[in-house]
C-alpha positions in Angstrom: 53.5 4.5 17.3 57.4 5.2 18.8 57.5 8.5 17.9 56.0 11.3 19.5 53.5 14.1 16.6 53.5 17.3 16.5 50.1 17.3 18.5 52.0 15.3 21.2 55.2 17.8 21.3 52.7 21.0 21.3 51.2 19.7 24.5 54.3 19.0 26.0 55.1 22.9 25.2 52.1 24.5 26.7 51.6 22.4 29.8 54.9 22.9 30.8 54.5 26.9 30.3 51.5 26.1 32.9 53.6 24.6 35.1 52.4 20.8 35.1 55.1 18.1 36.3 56.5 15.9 33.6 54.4 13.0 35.6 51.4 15.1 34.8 51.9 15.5 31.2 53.1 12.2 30.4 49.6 11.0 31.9 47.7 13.6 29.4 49.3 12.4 26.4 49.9 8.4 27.2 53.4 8.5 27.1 56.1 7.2 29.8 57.2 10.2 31.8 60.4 9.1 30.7 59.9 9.8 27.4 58.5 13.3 28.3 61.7 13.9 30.3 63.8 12.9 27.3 62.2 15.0 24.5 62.0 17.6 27.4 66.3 17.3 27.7 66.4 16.8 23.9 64.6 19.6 22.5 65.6 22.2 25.1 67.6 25.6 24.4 70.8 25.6 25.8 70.8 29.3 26.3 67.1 29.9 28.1 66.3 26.4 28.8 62.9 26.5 27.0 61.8 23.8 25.1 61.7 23.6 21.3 58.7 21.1 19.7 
């Protein structure tokens, strides 16, 4: 499957509120990094910065 699920996106959320690299996340849910990084820049709030899922 291409597209990240919801599972997938709510990881992303609260490793990155504990402060786990990109590298380190992409690793815990088998994705690229780069396609952490990009739904990372994609789904972030212009005004705070925090991501979205």
């Amino acid at each position: 499957m291409k597209h990240l699920t919801v599972k997938q996106r709510y990881t992303i959320s609260v490793m990155l509120q504990k402060g786990y690299t990109q590298k380190q996340i992409a690793e815990a849910i088998g994705k690229h990094k780069s396609t952490v990084s990009r739904e990372i820049r994609r789904n972030c709030d212009a005004r705070n910065g925090a991501y979205r899922y």
